[in-house]
C-alpha positions as a LaTeX table, in Angstrom:
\begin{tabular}{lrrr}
\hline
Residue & $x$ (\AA) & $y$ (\AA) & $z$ (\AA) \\
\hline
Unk1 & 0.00 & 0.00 & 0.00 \\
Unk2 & 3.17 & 2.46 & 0.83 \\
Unk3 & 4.27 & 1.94 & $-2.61$ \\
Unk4 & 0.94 & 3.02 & $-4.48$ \\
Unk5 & 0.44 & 5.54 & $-2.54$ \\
Unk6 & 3.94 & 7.08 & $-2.71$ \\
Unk7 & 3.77 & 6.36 & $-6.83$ \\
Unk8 & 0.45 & 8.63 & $-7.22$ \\
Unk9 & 1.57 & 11.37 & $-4.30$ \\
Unk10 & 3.92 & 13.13 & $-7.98$ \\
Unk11 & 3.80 & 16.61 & $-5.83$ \\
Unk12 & 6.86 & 16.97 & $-3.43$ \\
Unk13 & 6.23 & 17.13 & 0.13 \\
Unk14 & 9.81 & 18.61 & 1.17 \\
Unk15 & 9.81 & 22.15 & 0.56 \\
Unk16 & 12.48 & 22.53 & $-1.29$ \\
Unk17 & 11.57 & 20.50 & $-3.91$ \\
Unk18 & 8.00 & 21.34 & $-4.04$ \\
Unk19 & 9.53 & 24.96 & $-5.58$ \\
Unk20 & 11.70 & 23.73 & $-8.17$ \\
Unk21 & 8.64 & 21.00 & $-8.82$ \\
Unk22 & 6.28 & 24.47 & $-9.29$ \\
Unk23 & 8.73 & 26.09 & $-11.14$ \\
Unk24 & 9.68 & 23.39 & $-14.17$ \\
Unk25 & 5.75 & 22.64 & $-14.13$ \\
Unk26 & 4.59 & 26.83 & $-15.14$ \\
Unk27 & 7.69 & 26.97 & $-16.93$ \\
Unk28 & 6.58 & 23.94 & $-19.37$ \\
Unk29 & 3.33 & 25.34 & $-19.52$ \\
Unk30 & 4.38 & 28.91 & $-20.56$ \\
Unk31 & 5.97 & 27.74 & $-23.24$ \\
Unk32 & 3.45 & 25.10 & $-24.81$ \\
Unk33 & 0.48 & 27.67 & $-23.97$ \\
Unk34 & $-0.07$ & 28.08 & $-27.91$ \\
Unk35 & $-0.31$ & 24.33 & $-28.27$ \\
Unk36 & $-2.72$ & 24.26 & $-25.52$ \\
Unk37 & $-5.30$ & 26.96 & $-25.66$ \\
Unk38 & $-7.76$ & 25.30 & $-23.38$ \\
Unk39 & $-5.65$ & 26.45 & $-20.33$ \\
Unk40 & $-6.71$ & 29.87 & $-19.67$ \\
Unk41 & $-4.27$ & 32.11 & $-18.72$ \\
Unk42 & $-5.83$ & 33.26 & $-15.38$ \\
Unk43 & $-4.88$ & 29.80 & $-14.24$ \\
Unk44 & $-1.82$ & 30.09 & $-15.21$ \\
Unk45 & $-1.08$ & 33.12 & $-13.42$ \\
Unk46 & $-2.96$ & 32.18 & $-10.12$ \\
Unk47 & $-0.51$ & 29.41 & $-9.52$ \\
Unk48 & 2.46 & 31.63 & $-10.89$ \\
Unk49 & 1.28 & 34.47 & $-8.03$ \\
Unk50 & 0.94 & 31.24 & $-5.47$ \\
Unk51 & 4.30 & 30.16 & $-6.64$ \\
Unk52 & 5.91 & 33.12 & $-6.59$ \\
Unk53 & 5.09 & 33.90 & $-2.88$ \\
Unk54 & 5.82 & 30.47 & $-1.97$ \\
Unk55 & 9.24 & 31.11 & $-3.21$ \\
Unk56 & 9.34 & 34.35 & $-1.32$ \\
Unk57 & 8.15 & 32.70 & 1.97 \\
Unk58 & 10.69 & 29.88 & 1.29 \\
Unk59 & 13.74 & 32.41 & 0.96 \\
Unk60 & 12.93 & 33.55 & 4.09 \\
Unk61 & 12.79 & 30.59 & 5.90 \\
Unk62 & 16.52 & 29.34 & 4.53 \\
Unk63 & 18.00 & 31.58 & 7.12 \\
Unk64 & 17.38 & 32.04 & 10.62 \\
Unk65 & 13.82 & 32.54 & 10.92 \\
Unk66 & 10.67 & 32.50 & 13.32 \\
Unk67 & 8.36 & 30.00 & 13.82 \\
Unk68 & 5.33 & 32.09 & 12.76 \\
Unk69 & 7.88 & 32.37 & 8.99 \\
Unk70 & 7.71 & 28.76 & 9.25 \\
Unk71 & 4.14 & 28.53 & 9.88 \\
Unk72 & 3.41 & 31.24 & 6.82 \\
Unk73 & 5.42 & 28.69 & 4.39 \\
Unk74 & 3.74 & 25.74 & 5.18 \\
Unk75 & 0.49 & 27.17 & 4.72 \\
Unk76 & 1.40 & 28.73 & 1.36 \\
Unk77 & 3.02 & 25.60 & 0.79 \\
Unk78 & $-0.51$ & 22.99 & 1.28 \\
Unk79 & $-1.64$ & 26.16 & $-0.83$ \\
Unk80 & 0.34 & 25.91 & $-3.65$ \\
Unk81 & 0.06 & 21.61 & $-3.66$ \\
Unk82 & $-3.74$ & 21.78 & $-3.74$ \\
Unk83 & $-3.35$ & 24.32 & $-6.81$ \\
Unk84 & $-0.72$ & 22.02 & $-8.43$ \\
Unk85 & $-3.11$ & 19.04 & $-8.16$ \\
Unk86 & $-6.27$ & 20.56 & $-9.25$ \\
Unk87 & $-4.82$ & 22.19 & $-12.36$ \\
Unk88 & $-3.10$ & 18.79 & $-12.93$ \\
Unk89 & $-6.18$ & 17.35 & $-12.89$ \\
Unk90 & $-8.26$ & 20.08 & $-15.26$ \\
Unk91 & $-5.98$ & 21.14 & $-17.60$ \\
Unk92 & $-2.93$ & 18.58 & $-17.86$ \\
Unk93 & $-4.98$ & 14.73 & $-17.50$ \\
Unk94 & $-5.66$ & 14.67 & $-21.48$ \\
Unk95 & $-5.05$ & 15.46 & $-24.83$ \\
Unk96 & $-3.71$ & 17.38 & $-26.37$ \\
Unk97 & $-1.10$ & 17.15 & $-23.39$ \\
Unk98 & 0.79 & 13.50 & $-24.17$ \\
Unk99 & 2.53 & 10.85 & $-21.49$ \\
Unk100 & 6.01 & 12.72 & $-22.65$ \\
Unk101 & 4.57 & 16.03 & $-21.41$ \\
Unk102 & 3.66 & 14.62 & $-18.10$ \\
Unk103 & 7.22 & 13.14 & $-17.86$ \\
Unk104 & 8.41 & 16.04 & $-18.41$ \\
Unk105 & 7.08 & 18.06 & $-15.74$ \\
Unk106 & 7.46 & 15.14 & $-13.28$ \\
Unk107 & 3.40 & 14.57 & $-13.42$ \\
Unk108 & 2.85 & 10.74 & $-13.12$ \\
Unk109 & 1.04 & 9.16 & $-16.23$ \\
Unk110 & $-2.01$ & 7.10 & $-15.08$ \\
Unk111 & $-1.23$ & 3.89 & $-17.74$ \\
Unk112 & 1.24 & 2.78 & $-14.95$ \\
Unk113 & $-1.57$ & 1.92 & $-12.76$ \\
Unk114 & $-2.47$ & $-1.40$ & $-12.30$ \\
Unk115 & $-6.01$ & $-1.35$ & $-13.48$ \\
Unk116 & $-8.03$ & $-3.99$ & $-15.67$ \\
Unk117 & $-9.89$ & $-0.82$ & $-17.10$ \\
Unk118 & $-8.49$ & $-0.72$ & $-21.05$ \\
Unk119 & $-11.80$ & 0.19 & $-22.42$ \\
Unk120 & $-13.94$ & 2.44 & $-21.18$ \\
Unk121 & $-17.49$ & 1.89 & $-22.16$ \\
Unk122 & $-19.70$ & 3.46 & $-19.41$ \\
Unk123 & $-22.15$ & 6.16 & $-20.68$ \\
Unk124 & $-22.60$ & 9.92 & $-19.16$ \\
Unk125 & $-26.03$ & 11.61 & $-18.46$ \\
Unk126 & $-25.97$ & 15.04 & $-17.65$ \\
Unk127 & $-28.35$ & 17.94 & $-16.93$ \\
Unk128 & $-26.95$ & 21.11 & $-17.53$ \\
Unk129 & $-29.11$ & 24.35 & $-15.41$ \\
Unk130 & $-28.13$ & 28.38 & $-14.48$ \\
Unk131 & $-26.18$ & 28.69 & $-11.10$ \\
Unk132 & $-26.01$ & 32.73 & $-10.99$ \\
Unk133 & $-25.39$ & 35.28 & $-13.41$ \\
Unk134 & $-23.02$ & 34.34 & $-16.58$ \\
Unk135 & $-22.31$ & 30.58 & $-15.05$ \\
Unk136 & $-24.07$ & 27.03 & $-15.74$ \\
Unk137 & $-23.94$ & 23.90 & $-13.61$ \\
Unk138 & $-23.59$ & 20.86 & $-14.83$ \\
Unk139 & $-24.61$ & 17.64 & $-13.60$ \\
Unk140 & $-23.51$ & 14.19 & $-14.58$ \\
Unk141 & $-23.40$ & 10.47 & $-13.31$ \\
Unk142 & $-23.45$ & 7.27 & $-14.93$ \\
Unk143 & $-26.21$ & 6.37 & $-17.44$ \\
Unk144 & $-27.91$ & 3.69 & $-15.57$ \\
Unk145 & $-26.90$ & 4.52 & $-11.82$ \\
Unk146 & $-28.78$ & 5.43 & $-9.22$ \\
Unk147 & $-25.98$ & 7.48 & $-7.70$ \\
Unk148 & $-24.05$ & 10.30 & $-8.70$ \\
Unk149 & $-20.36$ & 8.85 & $-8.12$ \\
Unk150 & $-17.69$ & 8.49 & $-11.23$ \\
Unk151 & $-17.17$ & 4.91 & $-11.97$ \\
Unk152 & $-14.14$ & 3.16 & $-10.07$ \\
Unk153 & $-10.89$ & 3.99 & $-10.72$ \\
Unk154 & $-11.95$ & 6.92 & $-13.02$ \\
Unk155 & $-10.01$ & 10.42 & $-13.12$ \\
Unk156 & $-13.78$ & 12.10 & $-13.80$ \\
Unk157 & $-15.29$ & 13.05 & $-17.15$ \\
Unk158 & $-13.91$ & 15.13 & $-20.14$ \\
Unk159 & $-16.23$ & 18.15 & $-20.53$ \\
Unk160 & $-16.19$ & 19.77 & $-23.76$ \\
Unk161 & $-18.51$ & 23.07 & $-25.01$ \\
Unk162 & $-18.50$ & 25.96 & $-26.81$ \\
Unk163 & $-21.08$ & 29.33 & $-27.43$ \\
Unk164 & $-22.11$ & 28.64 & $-30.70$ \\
Unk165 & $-25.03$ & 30.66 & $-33.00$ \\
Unk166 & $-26.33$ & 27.36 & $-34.82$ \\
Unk167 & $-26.48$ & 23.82 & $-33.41$ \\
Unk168 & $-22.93$ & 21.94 & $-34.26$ \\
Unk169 & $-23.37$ & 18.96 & $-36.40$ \\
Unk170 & $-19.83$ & 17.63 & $-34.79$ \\
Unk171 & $-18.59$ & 17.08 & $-31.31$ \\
Unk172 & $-15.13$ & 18.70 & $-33.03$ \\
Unk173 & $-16.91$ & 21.79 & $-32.89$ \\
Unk174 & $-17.08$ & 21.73 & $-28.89$ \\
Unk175 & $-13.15$ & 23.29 & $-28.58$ \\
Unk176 & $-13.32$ & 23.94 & $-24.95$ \\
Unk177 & $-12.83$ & 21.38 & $-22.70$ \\
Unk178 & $-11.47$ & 20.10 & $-19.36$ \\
Unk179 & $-11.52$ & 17.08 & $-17.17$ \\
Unk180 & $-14.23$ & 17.38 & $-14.66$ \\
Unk181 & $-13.43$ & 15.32 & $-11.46$ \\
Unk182 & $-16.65$ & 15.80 & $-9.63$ \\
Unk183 & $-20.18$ & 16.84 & $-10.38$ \\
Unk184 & $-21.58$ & 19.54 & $-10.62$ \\
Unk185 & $-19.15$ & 21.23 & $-13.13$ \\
Unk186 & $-19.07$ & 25.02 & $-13.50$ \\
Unk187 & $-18.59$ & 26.61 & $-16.33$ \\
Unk188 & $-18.58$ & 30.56 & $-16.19$ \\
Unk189 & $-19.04$ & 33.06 & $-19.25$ \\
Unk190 & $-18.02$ & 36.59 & $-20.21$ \\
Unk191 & $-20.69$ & 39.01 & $-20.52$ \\
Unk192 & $-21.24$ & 39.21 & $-24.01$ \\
Unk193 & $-22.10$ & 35.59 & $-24.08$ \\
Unk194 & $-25.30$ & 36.39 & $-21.72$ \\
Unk195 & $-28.23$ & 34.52 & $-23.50$ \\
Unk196 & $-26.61$ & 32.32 & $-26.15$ \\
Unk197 & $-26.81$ & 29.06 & $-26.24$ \\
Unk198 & $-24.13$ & 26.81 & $-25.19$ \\
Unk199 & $-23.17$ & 23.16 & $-26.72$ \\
Unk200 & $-21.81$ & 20.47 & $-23.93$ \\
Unk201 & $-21.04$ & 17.10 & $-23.84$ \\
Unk202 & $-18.94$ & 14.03 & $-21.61$ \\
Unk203 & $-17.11$ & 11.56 & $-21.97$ \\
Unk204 & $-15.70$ & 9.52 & $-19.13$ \\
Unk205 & $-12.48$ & 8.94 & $-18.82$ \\
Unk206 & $-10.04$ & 6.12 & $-16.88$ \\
Unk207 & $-7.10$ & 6.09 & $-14.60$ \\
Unk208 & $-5.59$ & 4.95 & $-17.51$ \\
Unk209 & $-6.43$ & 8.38 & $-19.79$ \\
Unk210 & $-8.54$ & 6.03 & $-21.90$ \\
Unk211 & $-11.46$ & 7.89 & $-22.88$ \\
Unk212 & $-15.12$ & 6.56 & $-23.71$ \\
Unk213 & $-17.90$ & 8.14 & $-26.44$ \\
Unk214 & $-18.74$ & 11.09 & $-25.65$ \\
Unk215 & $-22.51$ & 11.65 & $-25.05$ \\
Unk216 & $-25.31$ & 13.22 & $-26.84$ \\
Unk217 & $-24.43$ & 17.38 & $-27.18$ \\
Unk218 & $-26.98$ & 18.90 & $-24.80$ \\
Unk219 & $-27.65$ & 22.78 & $-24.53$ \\
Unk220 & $-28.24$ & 25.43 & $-22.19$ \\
Unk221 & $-28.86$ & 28.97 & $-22.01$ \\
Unk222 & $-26.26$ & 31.75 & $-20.86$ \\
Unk223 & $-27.76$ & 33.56 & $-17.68$ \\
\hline
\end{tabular}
């Protein structure tokens, strides 16, 4: 059990390391950003602020320091890790990010699991409804279940939408998406979108990164 759990934990606990971990992992990003437009840039730059004072309260602490300096990094610090994993988990679980990219910035790649799931062929139902000005909730489970939980040993589903003035005839012409890890999923608009319609569908997806069929495209309505 030690050795799972220390194979999935890829975000350093010693505080050292957990810098230099932030660091390669923005710096990566930054530089692929063209390749991957789905990661918006205020993401990018809430974990480069969150890094960036981590960094600061980590200088500090290299010298002599007090123990309320110490307690200021650590909290930054369980911060910054909860950041790391849940923009791991959005923007960095899927295509068009590869296993090499993951490598790369020391994320682990889920197809080392030991897991008998190679195909994925659960369904998603979803109900998408307004949840306050300019943002929609979504709500999915598992066609079939009685219960909203994500199949075992699933990462969540792939979400993917888009504003659109006529109904698409393809799911290629969804080009946002993002890997949802719990229902409901929020998705949040600019104010020019208020009242258009807006295209979604899911697709489950494994430990593995295998992803199923994505469901029927369902709409909803830009509060």
């Amino acid at each position: 059990m030690t050795e799972r759990i220390k194979q999935h934990d890829y975000v350093p606990t010693n505080a050292e390391q957990l810098g230099a971990f932030a660091h390669t992992l923005l710096e990566y990003v930054k530089r692929h950003k063209t390749a991957w437009p789905h990661i918006p840039q205020a993401r990018i730059d809430k974990m480069q602020g969150l890094s960036d004072e981590y960094y600061d309260l980590l200088e500090v602490t290299r010298g002599q320091h007090t123990p309320a300096q110490t307690l200021a990094r650590n909290e930054k610090k369980a911060e910054l890790t909860k950041e790391i994993r849940g923009f791991t988990n959005q923007y960095l679980r899927f295509e068009p990010v590869t296993n090499v990219d993951r490598a790369e910035m020391g994320i682990n790649n889920h197809d080392t699991i030991r897991t008998d799931h190679v195909e994925v062929r659960e369904k998603v139902d979803l109900l998408v409804h307004p949840d306050g000005i300019r943002s929609l909730a979504v709500d999915f489970w598992q066609h079939g279940a009685d219960h909203k939980a994500k199949p075992p040993h699933y990462d969540g589903a792939v979400i993917i939408w888009e504003v659109l003035d006529t109904p698409p005839t393809t799911h290629s012409q969804l080009t946002h998406h993002a890997l949802a890890s719990r229902t409901p999923y929020r998705l949040h608009f600019d104010e020019t979108e208020r009242g258009k319609t807006v295209y979604i569908a899911l697709a489950w997806q494994n430990a593995r990164g295998i992803q199923g069929l994505y469901s029927d495209i369902k709409t909803g309505f830009v509060p």
